[in-house]
N, C-alpha and C positions, 0 to 999 in steps of 0.2 A: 854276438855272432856265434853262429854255429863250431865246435871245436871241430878238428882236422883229423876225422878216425880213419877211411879210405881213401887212397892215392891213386889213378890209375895210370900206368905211365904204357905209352904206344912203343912199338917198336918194329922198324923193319933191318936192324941187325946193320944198319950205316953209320958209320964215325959219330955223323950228328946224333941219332938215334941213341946210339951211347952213351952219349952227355946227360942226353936227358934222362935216362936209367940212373945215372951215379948221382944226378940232384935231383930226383924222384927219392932214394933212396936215405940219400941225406936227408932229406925234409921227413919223411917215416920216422925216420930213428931222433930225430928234432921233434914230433910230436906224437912218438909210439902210436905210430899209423900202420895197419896191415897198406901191403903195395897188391895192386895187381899189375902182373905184368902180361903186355896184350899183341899181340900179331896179326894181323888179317892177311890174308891170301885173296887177291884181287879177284873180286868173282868173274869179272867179266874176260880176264885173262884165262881164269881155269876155266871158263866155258868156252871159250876160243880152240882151249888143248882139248877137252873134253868133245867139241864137237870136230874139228879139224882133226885131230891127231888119234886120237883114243879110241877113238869111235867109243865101241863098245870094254875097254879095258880097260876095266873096271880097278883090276888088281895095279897096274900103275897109276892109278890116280889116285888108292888109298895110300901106295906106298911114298907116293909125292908127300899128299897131307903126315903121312907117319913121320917124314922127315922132319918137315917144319914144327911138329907136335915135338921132335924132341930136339930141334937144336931149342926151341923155345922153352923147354922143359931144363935143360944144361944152363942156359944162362940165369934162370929163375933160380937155380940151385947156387949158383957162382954169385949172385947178386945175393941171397940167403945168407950166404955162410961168409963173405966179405963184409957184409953191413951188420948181420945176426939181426936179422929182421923178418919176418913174415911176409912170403914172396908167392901167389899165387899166377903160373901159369896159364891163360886162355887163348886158345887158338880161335879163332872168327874165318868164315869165307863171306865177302861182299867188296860193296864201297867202303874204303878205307875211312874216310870223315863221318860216315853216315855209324860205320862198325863201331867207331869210337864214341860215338856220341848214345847210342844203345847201349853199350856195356857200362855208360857212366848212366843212364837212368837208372837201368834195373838193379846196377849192384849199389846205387847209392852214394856215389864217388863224391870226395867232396873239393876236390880238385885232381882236377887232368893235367898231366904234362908229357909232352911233345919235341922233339928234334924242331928247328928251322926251316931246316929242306930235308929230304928224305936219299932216299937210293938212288933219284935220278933229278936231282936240283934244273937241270935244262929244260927237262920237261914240265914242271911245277914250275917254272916261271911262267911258259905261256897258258900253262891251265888253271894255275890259281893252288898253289900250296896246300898241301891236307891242312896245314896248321890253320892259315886264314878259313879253310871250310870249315874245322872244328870249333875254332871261337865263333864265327856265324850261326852256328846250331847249337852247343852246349850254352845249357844252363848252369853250369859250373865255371867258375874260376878255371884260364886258363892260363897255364904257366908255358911258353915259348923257352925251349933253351938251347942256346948259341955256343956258349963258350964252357970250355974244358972245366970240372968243377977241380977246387983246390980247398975248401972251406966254406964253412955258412957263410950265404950274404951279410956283410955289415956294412953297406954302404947303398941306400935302395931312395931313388927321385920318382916320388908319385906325385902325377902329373894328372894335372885336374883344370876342368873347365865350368868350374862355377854352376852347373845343372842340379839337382834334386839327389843325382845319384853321388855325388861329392862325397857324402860324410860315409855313403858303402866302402865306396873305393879308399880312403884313407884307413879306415878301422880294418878292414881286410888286410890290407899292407900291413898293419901292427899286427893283427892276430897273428898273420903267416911266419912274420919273420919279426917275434916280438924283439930281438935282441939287435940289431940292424941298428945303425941310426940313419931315421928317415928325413927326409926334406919334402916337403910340398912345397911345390911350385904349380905358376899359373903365367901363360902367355895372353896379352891382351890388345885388343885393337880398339878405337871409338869406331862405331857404325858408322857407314858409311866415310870412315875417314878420307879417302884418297877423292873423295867427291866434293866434300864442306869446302874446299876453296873455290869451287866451280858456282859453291853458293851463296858467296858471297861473303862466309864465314872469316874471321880473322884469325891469326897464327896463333895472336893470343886467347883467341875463343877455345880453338883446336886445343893447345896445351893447356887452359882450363878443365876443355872436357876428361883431355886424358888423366889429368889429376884426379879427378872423380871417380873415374872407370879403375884408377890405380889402388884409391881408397877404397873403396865398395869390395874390390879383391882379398886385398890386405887384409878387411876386417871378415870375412866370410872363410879366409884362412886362418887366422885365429881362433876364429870361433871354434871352427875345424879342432885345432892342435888342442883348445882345451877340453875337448871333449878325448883326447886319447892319454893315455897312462905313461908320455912319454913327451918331452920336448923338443919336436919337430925343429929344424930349421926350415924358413920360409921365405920364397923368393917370388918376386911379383916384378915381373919384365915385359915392356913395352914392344912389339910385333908379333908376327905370325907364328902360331904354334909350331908350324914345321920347321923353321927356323930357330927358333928360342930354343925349343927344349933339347934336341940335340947339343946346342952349345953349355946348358947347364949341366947336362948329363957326363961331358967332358969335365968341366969346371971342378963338380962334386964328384968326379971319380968312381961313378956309381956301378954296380953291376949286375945292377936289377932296374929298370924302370915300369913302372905298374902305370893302369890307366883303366878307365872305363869301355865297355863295350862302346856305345854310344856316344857321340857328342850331342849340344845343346842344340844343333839343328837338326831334328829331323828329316828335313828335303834333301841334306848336305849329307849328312850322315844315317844314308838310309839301312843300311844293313851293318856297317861295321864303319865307327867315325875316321873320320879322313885322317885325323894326328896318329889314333892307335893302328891304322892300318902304316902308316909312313913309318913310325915308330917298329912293326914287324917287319918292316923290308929293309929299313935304314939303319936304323939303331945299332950299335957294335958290342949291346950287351942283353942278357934276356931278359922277356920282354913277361910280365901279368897281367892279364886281361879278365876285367871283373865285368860281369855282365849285369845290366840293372834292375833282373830280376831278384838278385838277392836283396834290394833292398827290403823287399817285404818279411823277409825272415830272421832282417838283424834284431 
């Protein structure tokens, strides 16, 4: 897997926002990473002042952008010299998800991190969060983060669904955060379970299959763990993902949980799987989102 040379971390200067800057920054100075730190100026709001307001004043609209160029430039400097790390300021005008997704191709980023909600959480619930747009269009690892940072993660539940992209997502988790102790877990159901009695199937059939379904798991996370430079704990529980993994994630005290862009369906999970999306809205700890293109580059 690729080492961890560029970080780019967003910010629009909110509480959450912040968070994400101090474990952006942690994670830098964790794997002698330059950070970039990044702000966009909503285009379609500065076109709104720009045509409404401004008309043609021209001089107050540079001196707007001159503003946010330098609170953005202060914080870069206070994040610099707090962590003693290489902190590159850029100011962007556009879509905020799309901004961020562009400055992570062209400079190379080798993980993005993100606030949860932003400046106006109310409003980002009914439109759909920058964070949920960024993990739908980056290529890169993305890192969500929720809660106040106090110390490296050492306690991180990567949470997996048996798909192709499995072994990306677990080796990611190591790479990131090699010192962590990780747990892989896996929530499982028999097909068509809640049906098989309707077909005739017996309790004892049912509790057969799930045995099977339980082993098959078991061993494909093993497999998983010996293939990492580290001794995973490993849990394999009976129901629904959105159910299970919140209660391990409780259990294991964790403060990171990691997952794949995608689940193993497809039609279900067509732009962003249903656990890692439930997992971004629900979860009470931040949240890594590996997308399944890196599998071709481990």
């Amino acid at each position: 897997m690729k080492s961890i040379e560029t970080i780019l971390v967003a910010t629009d200067f909110s509480p959450t926002a912040s968070r994400a800057e101090e474990r952006a920054a942690l994670l830098a100075v964790q794997h002698n990473a330059r950070l970039i730190l990044q702000h966009c100026l909503p285009g379609q709001a500065m076109k709104r002042l720009h045509d409404r307001l401004l008309l043609r004043d021209t001089k107050t609209e540079a001196q707007l952008h001159d503003y946010f160029e330098g609170k953005l430039r202060q914080q870069a400097e206070e994040l610099a010299g707090r962590w003693k790390i290489d902190v590159t300021p850029l100011l962007t005008v556009g879509q905020p998800h799309r901004e961020i997704t562009r400055i992570e191709r062209e400079n190379g980023a080798d993980l993005v991190v993100l606030g949860a909600m932003g400046e106006h959480p109310a409003r980002e619930f009914f439109l759909g969060s920058t964070a949920e747009r960024v993990v739908r269009e980056a290529a890169t690892p993305v890192l969500v983060v929720r809660n106040e940072v106090r110390e490296p993660y050492s306690r991180v539940l990567v949470a997996l669904d048996l798909s192709v992209h499995g072994p990306t997502v677990a080796q990611l988790a190591y790479d990131i955060i090699p010192t962590a102790r990780l747990s892989l877990v896996h929530a499982f159901e028999v097909p068509f379970e809640g049906k098989l009695h309707f077909a005739g199937v017996s309790e004892d059939e049912i509790h057969r299959y799930r045995q099977e379904e339980r082993q098959r798991a078991l061993s494909t996370l093993q497999a998983l763990a010996a293939d990492l430079k580290t001794q995973p704990d490993i849990r394999v529980e009976h129901g629904m993902p959105e159910a299970v993994i919140p209660v391990l994630l409780r259990e294991a005290a964790a403060e990171l949980v990691v997952a794949g862009k995608h689940g193993s369906s497809e039609i279900i999970d067509l732009l962003l799987g249903s656990m890692t999306k439930h997992l971004m809205r629900e979860s009470g700890c931040d949240v890594l989102v590996v997308p399944p293109a890196l599998e071709s580059k481990a």
